[in-house]
Structures are given as structure tokens and as C-alpha cells.
N, C-alpha and C positions, 0 to 999 in steps of 0.2 A: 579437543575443543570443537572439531566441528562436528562431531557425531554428539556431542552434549547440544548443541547449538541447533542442528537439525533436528533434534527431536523438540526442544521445547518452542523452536518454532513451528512445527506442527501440531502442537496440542495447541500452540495460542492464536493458532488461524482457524482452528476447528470453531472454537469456543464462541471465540468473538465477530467471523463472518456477515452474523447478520447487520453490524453498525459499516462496515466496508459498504455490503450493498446496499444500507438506505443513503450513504455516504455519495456514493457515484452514482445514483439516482440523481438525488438531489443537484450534484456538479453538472452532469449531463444536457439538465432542461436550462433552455434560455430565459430570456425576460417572459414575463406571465402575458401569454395568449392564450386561445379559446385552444381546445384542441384541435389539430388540423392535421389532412391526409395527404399526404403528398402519391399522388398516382403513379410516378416513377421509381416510390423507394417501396410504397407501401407501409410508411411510419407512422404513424400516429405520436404526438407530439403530446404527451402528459404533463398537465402542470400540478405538481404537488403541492400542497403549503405548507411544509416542515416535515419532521422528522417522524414522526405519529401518522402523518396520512400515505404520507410510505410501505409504512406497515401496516396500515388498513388497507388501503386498495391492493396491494400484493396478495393480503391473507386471501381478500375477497377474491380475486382473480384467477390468481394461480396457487392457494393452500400455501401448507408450510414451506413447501421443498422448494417457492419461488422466490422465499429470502435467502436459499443458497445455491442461485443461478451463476455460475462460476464456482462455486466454493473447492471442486478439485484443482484449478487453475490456480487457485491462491494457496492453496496448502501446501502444493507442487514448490513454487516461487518461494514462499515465506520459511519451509523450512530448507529448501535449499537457499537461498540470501541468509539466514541467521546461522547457515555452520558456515560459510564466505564470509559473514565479518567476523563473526566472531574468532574463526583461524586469524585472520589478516592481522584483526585488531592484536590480537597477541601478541604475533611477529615483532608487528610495528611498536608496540610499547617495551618488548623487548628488546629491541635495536635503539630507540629513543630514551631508556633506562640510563640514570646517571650510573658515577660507581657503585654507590649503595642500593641500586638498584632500585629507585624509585624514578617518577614519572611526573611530572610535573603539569598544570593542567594544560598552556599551550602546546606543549609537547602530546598531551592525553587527546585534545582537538585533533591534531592533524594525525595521528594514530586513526581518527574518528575516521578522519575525509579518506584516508587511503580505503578506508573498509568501505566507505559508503561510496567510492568510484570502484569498486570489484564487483561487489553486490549487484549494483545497478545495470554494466554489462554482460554480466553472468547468468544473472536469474531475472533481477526484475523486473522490467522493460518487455521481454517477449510474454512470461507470465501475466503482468498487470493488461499487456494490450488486449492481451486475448481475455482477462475475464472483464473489461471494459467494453468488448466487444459484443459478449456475450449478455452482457449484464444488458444492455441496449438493446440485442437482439428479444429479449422479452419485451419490449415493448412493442414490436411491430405486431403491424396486423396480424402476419404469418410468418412468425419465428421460424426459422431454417435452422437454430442448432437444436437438437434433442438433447434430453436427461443432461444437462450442464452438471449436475450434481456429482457425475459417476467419470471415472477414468474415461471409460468407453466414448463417452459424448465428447469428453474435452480432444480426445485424440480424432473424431469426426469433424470438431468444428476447426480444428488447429489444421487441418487439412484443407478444409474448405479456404479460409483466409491463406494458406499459402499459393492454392492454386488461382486463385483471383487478382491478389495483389502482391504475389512472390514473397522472399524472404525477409523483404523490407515491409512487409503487410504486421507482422507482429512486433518489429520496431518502430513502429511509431513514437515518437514525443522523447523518442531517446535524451535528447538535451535535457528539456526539463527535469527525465527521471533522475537524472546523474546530478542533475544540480539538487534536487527533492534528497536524493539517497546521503550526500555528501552533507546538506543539512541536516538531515535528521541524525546520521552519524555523529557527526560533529558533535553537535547538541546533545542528544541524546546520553553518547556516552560516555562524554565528557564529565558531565552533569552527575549522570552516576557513579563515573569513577573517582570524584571528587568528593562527594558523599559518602562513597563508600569506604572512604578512610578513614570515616571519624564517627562511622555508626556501630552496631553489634551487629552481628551476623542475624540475628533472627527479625531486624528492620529492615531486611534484604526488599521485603514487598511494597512496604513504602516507598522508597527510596527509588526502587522503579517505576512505582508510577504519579511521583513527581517527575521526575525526569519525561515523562511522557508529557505531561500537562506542560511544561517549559516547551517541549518541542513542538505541540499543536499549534501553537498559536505566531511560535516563528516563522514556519516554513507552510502554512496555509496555501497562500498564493502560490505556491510552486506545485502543492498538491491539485489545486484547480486548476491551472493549466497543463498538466498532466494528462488529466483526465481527458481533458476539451480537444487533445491534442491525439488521442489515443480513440476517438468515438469513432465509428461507423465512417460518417462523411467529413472528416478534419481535412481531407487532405483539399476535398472541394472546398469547402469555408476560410480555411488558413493558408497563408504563404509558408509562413514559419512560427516559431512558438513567440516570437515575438510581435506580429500578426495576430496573434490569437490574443496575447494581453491587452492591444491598443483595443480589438474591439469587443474585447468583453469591457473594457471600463469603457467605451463608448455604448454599448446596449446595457448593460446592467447596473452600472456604476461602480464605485468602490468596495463596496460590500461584499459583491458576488466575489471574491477575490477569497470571502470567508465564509463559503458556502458548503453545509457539510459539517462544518467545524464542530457542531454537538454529537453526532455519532462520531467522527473520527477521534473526539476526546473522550468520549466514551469507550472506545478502543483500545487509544492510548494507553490510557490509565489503567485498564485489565493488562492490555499487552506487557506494558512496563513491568508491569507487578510477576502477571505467567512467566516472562519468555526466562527474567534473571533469575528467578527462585528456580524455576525448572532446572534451566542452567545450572545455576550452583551445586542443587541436590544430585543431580546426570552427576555432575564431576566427584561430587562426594562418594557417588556409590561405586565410579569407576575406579577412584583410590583403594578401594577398599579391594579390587579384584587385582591390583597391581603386585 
């Protein structure tokens, strides 16, 4: 399970990276001002207007390789968290198994939440800070991490934010993420695994990514403060992640809560579709070496 799980989470963070980084773009900037320079960070503050101008001013700026500013940080993360739930989730549905060895879908839930609190202090949380960090760090004047694209640079920049702001520098927004990872578990494979009792094997792609689309739009707000929470300067801005909600709905309003939400469903809906087929066929072909 987790060597099936790791690999199709690496091919479905490869694939789909670029809707992640217009996604945390997009979460990052505040209510719409002009662009401004702060003399002490050196940031320049971009305001985008959607998901399109994301990936125009990137192409235009920084070429291809600057929609996958972090992308070894997530690949890192994403296929280690998808062989952790997907181990866990197993476990847990086999322990939660009536006699006949079935699973029931409140039982299939908190199977879900166990995976999505392992995930999230395991892999997620150090992973997402840092390519959250990095993703940020291209916008300043004078980006400090090089090639984010390549092991090399993620192991330079993962150094720099240790030596600065210690251990706890890459656990940022910890809370959120574990409340984010336990939702999306939940949900997520809940949703599929209830589905997946009453479809054919070869609906396998559908069926995940419905399950995706179900999960974008519950667990949204947990994903934006995630983010907000895991930026560059969070810790000057925020008390705590609840701190951080009161004043994004006081600058932004209620919306900003679902900001992002078109690329990260656009994600979803691939991811849902890659991570379980991948999945399934990994394990098909590993029966066959048994």
C-alpha cells in the first residue's frame, strides 16, 4: 500500500503542479492594492485578477520553470503523505471491518481522519511550508532561493528557513494543516470508498474525481488559511490561525475564504482521477509479482 501510494502520488504532483502554484498565489495576495515595496522585506506585493493572469505574468517573468517554483517540495510531500494514508487508511478500515468484513461509510470517515492526522504531521505541514515559502519567495525583488525546481535548491532553501527561524520555521499553520488533511481524508475517501462499492473497476477515474470535486469546496477555507498561515511574514501578521480568519474576513470578506478554489479543483479532479487509478493498477501489477 504504501509503495503503490507513493508512487501515484508522485506522478499526480508532477502533472498537476502548475494549478498548486497559481492556487497559492492567488491565497497569498491580500485585498487588491497598487503594488507596493516594503524597504525592510524587499517584497513586492502582486495583485493578480484570477487564475489566467497567474499564468501570464509568471510565463512573462520568470518562463516555464516559474510555474514549478517549489515543485520538488511537493512531489517530496505528496508522494510521501499518499503512501501514509493510504498505509494507515488500510490499517484502520481493517480494524473498523465488521465480520464479513465490510466497512461501513461512518466507520470508512474516521478510517479517513486517522490518515489525514498522520499525513499532515508526517509529511505535509514541513513540505507545504516550505514550497509556500518558496512559491512567495518569487515574488520578491530578490528571491534568496535558487532553482526551487531541483532537489539541490529545495535542500538550500530548507536550510536557509531552518537557520533563521529553527525547526518550528517549517511547521507553520500546523493546526490548520491537520484540520485541512483530516478534512480532505475524511471526505475524500469516504466519498470514494462508498462509490467504489457500487461501480465497475474500470470507473475507477471518475469516481475519483468526484470525490475530489466533493472535497474542494468543503474544506476551502481551511485550505486558505493554510496558506496565509504558512507565508513568509504569518508570524508578524497572525497571533494564531484563528487570528488569521477574523482578519482575512475583516480585509477581504467572505469570499476570500474561497480563493483559489478554480485551480485547486482543477487539481482535484485530475488528482482524484491519477492518484486512485495509479493506485489500483501499482497494486495490480504488484499481485501479479506475488
Amino acid at each position: 500500500s504504501i509503495a503503490a501510494g507513493m508512487i501515484a502520488g508522485g506522478i499526480e504532483a508532477t502533472i498537476t503542479y502548475p494549478t498548486e502554484f497559481v492556487k497559492t498565489q492567488l491565497q497569498l495576495q491580500g485585498k487588491a492594492t497598487p503594488t507596493q515595496q516594503s524597504s525592510s522585506t524587499m517584497h513586492a506585493t502582486k495583485h493578480f485578477t484570477g487564475p489566467l493572469d497567474v499564468i501570464r505574468v509568471t510565463l512573462k517573468q520568470h518562463g516555464v520553470f516559474g510555474l514549478y517554483r517549489g515543485l520538488s517540495a511537493l512531489v517530496i510531500g505528496t508522494a510521501s503523505k499518499a503512501g501514509v494514508r493510504f498505509l494507515v487508511f488500510d490499517q484502520m478500515k481493517a480494524l473498523l471491518a465488521d465480520k464479513d468484513g465490510k466497512v461501513s461509510g461512518p466507520r470508512m470517515m474516521v478510517a479517513g481522519l486517522g490518515a489525514g492526522v498522520m499525513e499532515a504531521v508526517i509529511a505535509v505541514t514541513p513540505t507545504e511550508t516550505i514550497k509556500t515559502k518558496v512559491i512567495q519567495d518569487q515574488n520578491l525583488l530578490k528571491p534568496r532561493f535558487s532553482l526551487w525546481h531541483t532537489v539541490k535548491g529545495l535542500i538550500h532553501g530548507t536550510r536557509i528557513i531552518i537557520a533563521e527561524q529553527g525547526i518550528w520555521g517549517i511547521y507553520q499553520g500546523v493546526t490548520t494543516v491537520i484540520a485541512r488533511q483530516c478534512a480532505n481524508s475524511a471526505v475524500r475517501l469516504a466519498a470514494y470508498g462508498m462509490m467504489r462499492e457500487y461501480v465497475p473497476a474500470y470507473a475507477t477515474f471518475g469516481i475519483g474525481a468526484i470525490a475530489g470535486i466533493i472535497t474542494v469546496y468543503t474544506t476551502m477555507p481551511l485550505d486558505v488559511l493554510k496558506t496565509k498561515m504558512q507565508a513568509t511574514d504569518a508570524r508578524q501578521r497572525y497571533k494564531n490561525s484563528a487570528d488569521c480568519a477574523v482578519q482575512t474576513f475583516k480585509d477581504e470578506g467572505v469570499f476570500a475564504f474561497w480563493k483559489g478554489a478554480t485551480p485547486r479543483l482543477g487539481r482535484l479532479i485530475l488528482s482524484g482521477g491519477i492518484v486512485f487509478t495509479c493506485y489500483e493498477e501499482v497494486i495490480r501489477l504488484f499481485r501479479l509479482f506475488e
